[in-house]
Every structure is written in C-alpha cells, then in structure tokens.
PQR file of N, CA, C, O and H, with PARSE charges and radii, in Angstrom:
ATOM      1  N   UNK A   1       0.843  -1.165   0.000 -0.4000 1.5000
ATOM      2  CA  UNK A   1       0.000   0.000   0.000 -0.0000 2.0000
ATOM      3  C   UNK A   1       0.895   1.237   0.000  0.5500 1.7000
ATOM      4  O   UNK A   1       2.022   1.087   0.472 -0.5500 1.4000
ATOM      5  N   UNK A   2       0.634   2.142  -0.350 -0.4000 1.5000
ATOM      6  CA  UNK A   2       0.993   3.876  -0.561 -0.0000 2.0000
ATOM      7  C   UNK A   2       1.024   4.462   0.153  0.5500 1.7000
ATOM      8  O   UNK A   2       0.488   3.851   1.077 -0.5500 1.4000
ATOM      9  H   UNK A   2      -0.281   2.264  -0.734  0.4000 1.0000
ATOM     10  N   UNK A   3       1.469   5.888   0.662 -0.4000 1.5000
ATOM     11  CA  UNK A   3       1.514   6.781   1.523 -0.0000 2.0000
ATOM     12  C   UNK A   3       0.437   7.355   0.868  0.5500 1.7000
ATOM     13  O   UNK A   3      -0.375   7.465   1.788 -0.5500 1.4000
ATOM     14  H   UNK A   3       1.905   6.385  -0.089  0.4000 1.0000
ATOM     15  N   UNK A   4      -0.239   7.910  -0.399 -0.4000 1.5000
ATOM     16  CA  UNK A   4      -1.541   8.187  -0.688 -0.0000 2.0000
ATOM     17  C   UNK A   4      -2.493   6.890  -0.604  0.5500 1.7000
ATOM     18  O   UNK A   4      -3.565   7.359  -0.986 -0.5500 1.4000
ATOM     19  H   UNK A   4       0.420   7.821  -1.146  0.4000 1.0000
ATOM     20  N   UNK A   5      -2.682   5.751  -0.369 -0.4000 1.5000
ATOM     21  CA  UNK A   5      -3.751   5.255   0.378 -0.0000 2.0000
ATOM     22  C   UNK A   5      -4.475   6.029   1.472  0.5500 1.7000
ATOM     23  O   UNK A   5      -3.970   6.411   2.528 -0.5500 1.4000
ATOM     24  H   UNK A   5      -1.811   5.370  -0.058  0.4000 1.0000
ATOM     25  N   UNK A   6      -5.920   6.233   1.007 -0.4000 1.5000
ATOM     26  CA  UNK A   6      -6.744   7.130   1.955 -0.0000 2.0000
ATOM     27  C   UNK A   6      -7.577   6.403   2.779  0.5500 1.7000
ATOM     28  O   UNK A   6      -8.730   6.093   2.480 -0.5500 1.4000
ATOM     29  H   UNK A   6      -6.331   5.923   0.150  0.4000 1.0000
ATOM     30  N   UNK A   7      -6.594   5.912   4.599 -0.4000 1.5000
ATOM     31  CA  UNK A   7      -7.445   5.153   5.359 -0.0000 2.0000
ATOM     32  C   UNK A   7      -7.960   5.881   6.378  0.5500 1.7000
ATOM     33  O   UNK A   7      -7.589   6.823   7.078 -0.5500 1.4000
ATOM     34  H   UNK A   7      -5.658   6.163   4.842  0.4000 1.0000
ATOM     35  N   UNK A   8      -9.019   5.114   6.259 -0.4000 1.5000
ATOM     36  CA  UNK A   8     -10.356   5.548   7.571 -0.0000 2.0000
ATOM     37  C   UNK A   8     -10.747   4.660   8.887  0.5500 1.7000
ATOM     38  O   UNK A   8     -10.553   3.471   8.634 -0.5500 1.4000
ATOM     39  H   UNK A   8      -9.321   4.349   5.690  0.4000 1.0000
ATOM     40  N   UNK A   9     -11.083   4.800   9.796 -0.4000 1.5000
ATOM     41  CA  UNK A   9     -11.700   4.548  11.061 -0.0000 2.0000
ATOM     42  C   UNK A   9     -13.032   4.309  10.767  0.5500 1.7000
ATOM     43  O   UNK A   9     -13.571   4.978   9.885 -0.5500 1.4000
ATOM     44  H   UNK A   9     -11.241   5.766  10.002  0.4000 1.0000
ATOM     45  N   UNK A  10     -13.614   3.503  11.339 -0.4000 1.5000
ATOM     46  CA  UNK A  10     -15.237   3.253  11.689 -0.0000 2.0000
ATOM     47  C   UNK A  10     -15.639   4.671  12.307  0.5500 1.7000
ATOM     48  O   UNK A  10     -14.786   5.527  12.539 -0.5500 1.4000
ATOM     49  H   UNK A  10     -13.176   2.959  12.055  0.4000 1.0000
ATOM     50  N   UNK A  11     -16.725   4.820  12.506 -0.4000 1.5000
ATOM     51  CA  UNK A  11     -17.011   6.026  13.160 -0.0000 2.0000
ATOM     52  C   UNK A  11     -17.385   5.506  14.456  0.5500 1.7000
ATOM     53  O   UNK A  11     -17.417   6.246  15.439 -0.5500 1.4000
ATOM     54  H   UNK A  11     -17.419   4.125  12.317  0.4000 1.0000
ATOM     55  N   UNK A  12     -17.715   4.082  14.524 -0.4000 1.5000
ATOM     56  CA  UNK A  12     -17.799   3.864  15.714 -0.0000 2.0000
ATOM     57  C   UNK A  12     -16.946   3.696  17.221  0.5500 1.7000
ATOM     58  O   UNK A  12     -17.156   3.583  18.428 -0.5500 1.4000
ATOM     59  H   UNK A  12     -17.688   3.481  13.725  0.4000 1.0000
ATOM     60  N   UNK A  13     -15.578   3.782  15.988 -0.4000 1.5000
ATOM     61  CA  UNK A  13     -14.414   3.676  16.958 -0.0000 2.0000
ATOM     62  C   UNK A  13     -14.588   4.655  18.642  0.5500 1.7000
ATOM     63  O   UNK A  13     -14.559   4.274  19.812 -0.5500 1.4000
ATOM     64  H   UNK A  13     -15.408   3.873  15.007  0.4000 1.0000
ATOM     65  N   UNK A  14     -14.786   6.149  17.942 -0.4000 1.5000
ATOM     66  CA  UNK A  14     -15.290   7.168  19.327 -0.0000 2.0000
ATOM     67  C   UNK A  14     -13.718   7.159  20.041  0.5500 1.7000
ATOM     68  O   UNK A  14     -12.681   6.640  19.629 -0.5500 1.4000
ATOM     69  H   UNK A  14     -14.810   6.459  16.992  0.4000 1.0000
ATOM     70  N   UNK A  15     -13.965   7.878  21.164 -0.4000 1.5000
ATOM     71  CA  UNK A  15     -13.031   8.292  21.423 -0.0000 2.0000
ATOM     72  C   UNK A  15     -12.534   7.379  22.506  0.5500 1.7000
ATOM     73  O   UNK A  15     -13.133   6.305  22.549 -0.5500 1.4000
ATOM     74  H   UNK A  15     -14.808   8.299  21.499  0.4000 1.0000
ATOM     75  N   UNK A  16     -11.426   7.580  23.531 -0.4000 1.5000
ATOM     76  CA  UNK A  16     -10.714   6.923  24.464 -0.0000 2.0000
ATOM     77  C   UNK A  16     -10.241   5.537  23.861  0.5500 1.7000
ATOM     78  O   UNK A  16      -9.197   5.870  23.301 -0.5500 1.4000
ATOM     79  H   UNK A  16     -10.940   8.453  23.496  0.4000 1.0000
ATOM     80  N   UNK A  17     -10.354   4.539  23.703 -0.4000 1.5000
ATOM     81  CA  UNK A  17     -10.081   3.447  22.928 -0.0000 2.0000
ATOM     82  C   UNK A  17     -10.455   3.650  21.655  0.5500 1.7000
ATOM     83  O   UNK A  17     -10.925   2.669  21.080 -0.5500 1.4000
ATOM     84  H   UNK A  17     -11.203   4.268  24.158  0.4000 1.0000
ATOM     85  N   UNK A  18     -10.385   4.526  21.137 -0.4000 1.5000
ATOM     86  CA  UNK A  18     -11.087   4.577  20.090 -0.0000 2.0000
ATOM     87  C   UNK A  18      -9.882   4.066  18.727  0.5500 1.7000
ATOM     88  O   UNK A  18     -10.070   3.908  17.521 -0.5500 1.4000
ATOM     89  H   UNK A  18     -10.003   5.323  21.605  0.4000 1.0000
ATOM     90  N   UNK A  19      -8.336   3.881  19.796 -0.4000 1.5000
ATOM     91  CA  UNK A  19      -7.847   3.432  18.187 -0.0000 2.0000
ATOM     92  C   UNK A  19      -7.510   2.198  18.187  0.5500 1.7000
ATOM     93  O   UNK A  19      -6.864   1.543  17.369 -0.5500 1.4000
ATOM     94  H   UNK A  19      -8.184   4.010  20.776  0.4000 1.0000
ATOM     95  N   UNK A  20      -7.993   1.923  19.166 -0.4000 1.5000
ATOM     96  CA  UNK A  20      -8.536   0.018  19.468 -0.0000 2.0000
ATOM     97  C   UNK A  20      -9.338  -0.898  18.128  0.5500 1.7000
ATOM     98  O   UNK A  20      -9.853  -2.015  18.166 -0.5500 1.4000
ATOM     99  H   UNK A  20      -8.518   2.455  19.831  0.4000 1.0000
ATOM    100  N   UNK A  21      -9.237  -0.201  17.305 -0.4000 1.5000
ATOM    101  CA  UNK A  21      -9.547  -0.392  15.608 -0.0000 2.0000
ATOM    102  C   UNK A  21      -9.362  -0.381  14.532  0.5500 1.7000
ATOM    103  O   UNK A  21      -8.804   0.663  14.195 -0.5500 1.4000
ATOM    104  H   UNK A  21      -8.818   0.707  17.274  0.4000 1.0000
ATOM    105  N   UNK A  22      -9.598  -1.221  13.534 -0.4000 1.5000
ATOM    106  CA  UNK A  22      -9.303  -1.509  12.673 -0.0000 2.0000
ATOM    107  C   UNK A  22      -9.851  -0.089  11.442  0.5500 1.7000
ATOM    108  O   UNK A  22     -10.874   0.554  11.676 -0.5500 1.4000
ATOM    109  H   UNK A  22     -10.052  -2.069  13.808  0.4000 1.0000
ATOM    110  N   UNK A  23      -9.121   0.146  10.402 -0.4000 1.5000
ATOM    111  CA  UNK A  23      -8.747   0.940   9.428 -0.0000 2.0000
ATOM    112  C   UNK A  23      -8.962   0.414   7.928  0.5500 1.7000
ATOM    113  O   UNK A  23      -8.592  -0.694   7.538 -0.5500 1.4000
ATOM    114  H   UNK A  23      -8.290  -0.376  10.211  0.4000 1.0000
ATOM    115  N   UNK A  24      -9.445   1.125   7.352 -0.4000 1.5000
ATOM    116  CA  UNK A  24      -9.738   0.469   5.936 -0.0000 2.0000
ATOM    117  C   UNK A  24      -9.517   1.314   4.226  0.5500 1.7000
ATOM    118  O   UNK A  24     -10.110   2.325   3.848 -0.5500 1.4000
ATOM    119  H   UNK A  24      -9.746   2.024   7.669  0.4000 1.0000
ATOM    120  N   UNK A  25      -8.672   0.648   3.590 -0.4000 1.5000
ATOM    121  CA  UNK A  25      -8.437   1.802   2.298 -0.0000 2.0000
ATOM    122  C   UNK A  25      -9.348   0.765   1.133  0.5500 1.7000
ATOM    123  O   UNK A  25      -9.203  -0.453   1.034 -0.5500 1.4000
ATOM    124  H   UNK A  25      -8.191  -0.174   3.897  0.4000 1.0000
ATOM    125  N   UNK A  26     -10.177   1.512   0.421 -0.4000 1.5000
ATOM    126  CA  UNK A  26     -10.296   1.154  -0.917 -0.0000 2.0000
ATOM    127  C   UNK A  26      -9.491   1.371  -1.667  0.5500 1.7000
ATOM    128  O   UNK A  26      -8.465   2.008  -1.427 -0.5500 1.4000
ATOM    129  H   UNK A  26     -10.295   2.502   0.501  0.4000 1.0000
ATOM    130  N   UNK A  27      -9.862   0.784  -2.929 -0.4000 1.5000
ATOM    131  CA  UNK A  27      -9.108   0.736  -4.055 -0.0000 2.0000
ATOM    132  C   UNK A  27     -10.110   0.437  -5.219  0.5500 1.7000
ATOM    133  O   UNK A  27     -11.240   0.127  -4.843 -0.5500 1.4000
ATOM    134  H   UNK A  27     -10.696   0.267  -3.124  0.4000 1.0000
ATOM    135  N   UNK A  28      -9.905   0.474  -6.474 -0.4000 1.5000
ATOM    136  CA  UNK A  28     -10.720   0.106  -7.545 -0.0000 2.0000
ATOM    137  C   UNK A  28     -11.079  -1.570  -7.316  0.5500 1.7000
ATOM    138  O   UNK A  28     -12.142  -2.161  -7.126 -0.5500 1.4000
ATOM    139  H   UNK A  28      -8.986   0.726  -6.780  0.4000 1.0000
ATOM    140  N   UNK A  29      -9.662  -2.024  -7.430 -0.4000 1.5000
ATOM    141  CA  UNK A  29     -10.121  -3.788  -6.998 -0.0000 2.0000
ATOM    142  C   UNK A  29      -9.532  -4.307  -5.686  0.5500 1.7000
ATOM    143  O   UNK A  29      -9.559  -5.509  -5.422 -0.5500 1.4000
ATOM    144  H   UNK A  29      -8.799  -1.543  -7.585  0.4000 1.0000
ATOM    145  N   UNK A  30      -9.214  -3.766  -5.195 -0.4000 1.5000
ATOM    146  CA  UNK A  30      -9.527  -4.334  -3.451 -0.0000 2.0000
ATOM    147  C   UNK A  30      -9.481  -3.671  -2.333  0.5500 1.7000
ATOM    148  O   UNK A  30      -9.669  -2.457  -2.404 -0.5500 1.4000
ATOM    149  H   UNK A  30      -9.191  -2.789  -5.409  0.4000 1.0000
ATOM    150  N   UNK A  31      -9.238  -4.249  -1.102 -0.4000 1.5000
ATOM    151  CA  UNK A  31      -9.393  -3.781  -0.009 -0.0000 2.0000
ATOM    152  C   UNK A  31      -8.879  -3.725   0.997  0.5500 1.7000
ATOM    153  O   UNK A  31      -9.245  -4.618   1.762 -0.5500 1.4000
ATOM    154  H   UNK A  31      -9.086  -5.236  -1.045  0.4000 1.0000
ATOM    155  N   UNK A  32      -7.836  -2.757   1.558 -0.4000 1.5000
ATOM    156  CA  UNK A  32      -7.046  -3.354   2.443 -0.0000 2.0000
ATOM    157  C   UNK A  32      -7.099  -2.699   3.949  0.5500 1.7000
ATOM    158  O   UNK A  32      -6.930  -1.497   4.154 -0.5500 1.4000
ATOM    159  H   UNK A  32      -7.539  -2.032   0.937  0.4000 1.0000
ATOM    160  N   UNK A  33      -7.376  -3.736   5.035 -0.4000 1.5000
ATOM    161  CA  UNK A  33      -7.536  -3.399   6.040 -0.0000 2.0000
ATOM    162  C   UNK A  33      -6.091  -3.298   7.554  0.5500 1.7000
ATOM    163  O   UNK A  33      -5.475  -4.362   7.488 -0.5500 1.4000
ATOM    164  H   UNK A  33      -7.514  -4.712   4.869  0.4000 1.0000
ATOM    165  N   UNK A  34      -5.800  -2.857   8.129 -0.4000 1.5000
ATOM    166  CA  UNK A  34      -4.862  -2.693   9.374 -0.0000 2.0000
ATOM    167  C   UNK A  34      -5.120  -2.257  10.409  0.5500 1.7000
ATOM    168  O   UNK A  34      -5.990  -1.392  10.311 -0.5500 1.4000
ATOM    169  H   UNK A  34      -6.300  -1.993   8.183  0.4000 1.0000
ATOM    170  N   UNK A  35      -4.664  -2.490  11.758 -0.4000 1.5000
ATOM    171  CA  UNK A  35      -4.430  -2.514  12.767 -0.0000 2.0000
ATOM    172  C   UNK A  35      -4.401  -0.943  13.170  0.5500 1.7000
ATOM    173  O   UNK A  35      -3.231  -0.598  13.005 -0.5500 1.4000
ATOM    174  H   UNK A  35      -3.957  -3.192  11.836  0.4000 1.0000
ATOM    175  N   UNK A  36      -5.026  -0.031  13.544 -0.4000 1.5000
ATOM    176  CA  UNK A  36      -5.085   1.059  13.978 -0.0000 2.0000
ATOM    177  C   UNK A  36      -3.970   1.786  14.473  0.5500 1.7000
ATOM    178  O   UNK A  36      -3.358   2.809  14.167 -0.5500 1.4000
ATOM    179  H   UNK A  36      -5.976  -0.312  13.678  0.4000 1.0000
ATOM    180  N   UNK A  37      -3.908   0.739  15.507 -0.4000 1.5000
ATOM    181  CA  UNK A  37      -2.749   0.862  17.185 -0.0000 2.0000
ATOM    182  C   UNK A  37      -1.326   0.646  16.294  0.5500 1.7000
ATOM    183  O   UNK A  37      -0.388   1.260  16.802 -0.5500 1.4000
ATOM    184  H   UNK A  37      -4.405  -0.092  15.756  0.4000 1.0000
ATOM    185  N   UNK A  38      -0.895  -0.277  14.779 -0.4000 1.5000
ATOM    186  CA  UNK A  38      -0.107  -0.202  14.165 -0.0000 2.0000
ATOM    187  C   UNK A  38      -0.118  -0.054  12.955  0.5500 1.7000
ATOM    188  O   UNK A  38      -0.020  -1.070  12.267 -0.5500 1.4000
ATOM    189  H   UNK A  38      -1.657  -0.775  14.366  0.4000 1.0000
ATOM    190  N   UNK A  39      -0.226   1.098  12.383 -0.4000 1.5000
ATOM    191  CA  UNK A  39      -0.051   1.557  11.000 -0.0000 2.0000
ATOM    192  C   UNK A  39       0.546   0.982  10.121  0.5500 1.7000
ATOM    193  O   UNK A  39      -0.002   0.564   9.101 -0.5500 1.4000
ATOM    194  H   UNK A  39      -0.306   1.924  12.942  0.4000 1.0000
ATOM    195  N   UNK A  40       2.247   0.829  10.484 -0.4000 1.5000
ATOM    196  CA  UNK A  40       3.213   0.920   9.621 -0.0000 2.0000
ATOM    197  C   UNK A  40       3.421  -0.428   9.708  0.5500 1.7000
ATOM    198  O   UNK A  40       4.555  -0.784   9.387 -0.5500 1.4000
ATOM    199  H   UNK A  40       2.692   1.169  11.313  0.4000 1.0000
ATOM    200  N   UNK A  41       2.197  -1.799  10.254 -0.4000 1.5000
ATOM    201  CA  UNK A  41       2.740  -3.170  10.262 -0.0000 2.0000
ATOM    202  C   UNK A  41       1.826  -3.655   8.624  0.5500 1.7000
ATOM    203  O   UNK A  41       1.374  -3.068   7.640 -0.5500 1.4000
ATOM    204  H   UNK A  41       1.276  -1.510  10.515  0.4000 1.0000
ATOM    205  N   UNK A  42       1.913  -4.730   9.012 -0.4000 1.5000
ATOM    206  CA  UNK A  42       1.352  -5.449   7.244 -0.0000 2.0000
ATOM    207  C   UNK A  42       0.023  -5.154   7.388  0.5500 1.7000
ATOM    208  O   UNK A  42      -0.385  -4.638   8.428 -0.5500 1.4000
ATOM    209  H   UNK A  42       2.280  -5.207   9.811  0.4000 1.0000
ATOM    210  N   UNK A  43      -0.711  -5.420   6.461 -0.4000 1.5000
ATOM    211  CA  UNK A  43      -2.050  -4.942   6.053 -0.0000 2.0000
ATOM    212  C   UNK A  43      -2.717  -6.493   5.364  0.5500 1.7000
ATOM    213  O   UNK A  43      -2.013  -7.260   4.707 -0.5500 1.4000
ATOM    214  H   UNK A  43      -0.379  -5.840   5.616  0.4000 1.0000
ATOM    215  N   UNK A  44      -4.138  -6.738   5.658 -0.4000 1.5000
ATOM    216  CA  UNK A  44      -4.485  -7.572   4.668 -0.0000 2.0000
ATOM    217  C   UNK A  44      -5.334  -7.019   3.729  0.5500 1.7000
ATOM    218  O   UNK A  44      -5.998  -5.989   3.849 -0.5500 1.4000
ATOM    219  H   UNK A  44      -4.710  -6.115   6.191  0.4000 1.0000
ATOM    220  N   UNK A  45      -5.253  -7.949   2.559 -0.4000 1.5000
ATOM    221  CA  UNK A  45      -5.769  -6.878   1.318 -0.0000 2.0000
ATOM    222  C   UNK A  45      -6.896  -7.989   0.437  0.5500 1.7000
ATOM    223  O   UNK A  45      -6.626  -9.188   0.355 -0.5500 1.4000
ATOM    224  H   UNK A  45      -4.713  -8.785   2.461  0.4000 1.0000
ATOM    225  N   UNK A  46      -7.475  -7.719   0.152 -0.4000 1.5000
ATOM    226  CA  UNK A  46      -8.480  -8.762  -0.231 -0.0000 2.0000
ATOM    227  C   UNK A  46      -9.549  -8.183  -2.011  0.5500 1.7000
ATOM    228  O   UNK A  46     -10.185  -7.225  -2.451 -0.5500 1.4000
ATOM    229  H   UNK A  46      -7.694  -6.746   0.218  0.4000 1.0000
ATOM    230  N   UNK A  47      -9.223  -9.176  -2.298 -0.4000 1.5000
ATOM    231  CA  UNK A  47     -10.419  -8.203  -3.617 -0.0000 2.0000
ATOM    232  C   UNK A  47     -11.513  -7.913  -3.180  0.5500 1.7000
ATOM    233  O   UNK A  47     -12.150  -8.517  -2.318 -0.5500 1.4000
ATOM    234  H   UNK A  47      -8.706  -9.954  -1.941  0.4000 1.0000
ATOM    235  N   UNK A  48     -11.803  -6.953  -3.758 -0.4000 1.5000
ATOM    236  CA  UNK A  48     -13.318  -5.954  -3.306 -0.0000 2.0000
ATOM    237  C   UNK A  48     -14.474  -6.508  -3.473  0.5500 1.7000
ATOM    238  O   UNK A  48     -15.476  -5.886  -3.120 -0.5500 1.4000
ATOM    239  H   UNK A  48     -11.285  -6.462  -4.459  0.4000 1.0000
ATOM    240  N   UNK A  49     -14.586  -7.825  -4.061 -0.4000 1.5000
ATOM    241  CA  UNK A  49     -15.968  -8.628  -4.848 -0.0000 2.0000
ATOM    242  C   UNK A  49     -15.907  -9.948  -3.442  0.5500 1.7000
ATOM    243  O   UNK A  49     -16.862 -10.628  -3.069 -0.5500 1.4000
ATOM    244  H   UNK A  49     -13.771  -8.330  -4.347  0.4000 1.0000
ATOM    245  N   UNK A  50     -14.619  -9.981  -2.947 -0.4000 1.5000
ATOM    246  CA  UNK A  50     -14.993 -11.282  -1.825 -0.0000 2.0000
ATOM    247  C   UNK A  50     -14.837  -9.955  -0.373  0.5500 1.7000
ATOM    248  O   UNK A  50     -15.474 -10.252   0.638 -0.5500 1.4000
ATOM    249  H   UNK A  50     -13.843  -9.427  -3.250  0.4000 1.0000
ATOM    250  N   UNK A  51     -14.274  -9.011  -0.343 -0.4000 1.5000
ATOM    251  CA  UNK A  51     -14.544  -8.231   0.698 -0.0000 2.0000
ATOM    252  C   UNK A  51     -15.818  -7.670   0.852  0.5500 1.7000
ATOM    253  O   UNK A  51     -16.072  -7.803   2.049 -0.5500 1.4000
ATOM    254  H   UNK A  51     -13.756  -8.770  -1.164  0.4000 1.0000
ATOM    255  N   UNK A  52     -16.786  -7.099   0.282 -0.4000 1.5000
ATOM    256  CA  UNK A  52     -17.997  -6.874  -0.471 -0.0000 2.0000
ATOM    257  C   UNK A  52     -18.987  -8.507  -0.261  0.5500 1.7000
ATOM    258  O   UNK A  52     -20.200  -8.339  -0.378 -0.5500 1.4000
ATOM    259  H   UNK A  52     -16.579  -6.991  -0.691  0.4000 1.0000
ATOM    260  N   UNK A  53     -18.696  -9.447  -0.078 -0.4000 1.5000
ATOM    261  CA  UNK A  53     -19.362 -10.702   0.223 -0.0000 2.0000
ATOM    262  C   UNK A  53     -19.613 -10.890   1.984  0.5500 1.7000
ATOM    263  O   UNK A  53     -20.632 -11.082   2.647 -0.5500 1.4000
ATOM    264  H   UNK A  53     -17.710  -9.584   0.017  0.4000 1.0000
ATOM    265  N   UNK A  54     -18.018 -10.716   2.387 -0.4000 1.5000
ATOM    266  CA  UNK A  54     -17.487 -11.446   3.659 -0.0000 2.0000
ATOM    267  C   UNK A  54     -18.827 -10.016   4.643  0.5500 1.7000
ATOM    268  O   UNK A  54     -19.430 -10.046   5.715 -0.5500 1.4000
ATOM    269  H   UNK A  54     -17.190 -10.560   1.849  0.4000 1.0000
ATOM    270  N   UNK A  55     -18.718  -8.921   3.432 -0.4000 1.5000
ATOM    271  CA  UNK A  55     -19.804  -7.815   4.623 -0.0000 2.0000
ATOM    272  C   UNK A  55     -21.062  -8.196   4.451  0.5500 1.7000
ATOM    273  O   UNK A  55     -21.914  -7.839   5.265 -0.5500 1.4000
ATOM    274  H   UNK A  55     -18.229  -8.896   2.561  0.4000 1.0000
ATOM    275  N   UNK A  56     -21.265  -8.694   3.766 -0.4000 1.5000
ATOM    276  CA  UNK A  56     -22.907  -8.881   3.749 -0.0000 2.0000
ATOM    277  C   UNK A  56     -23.236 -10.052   4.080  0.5500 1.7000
ATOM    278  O   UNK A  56     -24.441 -10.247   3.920 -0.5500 1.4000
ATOM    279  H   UNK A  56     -20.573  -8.984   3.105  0.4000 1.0000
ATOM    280  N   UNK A  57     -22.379 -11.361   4.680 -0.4000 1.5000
ATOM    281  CA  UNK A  57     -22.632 -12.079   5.655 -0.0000 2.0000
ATOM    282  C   UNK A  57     -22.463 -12.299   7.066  0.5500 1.7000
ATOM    283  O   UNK A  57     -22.739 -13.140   7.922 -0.5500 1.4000
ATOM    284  H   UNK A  57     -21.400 -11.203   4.810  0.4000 1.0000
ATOM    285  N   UNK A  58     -21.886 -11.175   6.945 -0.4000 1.5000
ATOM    286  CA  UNK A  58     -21.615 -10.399   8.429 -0.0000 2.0000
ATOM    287  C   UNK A  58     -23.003  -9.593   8.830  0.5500 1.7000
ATOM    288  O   UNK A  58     -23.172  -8.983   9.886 -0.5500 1.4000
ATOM    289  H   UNK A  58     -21.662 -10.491   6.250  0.4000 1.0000
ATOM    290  N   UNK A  59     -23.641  -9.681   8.112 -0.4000 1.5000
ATOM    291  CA  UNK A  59     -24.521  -8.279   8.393 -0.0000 2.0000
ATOM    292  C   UNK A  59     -26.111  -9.351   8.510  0.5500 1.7000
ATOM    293  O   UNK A  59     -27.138  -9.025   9.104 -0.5500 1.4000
ATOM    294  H   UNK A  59     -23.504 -10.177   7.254  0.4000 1.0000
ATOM    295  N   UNK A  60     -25.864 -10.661   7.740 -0.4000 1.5000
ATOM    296  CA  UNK A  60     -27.144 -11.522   7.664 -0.0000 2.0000
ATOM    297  C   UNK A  60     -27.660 -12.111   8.979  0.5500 1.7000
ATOM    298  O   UNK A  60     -27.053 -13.161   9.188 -0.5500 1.4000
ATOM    299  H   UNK A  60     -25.029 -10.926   7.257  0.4000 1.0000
ATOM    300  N   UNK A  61     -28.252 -11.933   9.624 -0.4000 1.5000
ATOM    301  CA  UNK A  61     -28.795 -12.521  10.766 -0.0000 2.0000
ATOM    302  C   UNK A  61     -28.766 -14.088  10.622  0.5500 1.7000
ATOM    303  O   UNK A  61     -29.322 -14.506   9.606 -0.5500 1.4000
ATOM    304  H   UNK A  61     -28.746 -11.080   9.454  0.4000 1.0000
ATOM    305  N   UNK A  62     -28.246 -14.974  11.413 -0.4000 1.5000
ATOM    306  CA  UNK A  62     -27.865 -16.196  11.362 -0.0000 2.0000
ATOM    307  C   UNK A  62     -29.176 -16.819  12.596  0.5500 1.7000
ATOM    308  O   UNK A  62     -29.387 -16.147  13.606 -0.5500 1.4000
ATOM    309  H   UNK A  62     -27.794 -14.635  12.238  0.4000 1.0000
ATOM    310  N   UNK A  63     -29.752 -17.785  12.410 -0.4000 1.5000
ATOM    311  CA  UNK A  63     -30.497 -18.784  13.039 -0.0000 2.0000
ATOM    312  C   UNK A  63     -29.207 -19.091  14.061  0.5500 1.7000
ATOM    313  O   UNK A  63     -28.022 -19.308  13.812 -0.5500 1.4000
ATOM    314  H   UNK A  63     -29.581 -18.331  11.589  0.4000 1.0000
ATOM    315  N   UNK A  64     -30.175 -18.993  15.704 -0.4000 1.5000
ATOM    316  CA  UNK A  64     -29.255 -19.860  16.812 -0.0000 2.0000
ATOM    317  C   UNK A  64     -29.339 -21.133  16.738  0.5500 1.7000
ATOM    318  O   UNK A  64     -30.427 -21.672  16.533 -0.5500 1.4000
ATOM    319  H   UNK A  64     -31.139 -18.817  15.907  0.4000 1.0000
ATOM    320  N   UNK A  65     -27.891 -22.023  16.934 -0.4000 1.5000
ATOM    321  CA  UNK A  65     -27.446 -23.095  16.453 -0.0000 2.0000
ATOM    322  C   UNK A  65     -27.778 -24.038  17.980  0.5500 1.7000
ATOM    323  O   UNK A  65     -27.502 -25.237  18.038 -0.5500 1.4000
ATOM    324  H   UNK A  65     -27.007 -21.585  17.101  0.4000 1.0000
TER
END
C-alpha cells in the first residue's frame, strides 16, 4: 500500500479506545484493512468482490445453532 492510500476509522471507533480499531483503504479492486494501534505493520488486502461478500454475511442474521 501507498503513503496516498486514503485510510479511515469506523465512526464507531469514538473516542478513548477509540484506536482500538481496525482501518480500511479502498481501491478500484480491493481492499485493504490494518491494525489502527499499528499503521506501519502489514495490512491484509483482499479483492473488493470477496470483501464486499465477507460484509454482507456479516450483516445476515444467522439462526441460533
């Protein structure tokens, strides 16, 4: 990733722990997420069509097992 990669915070992060969170840059084809608390460590990066999946089964309400 770039020093112009433009990463963001959840908004839910908030303040006091708030950098107790994870960070996220788009891109045309993927997505790469890092460690708040460490910037400058590795990043995982994922294409935008299975990052774009992994959220909207995150978001599906699952039947208790």
């Amino acid at each position: 990733m770039s020093a112009r990669d433009n990463w963001r915070k959840s908004s839910y992060s908030g303040g006091g722990d708030g950098n107790a969170c994870v960070e996220i840059s788009t891109r045309p084809t993927h997505i790469a997420i890092r460690d708040s608390k460490s910037p400058a460590r590795a990043t995982l990066t994922f294409p935008a069509e299975s990052f774009i999946a992994f959220l909207e089964a995150v978001k599906t309400p699952h039947a208790s097992r």
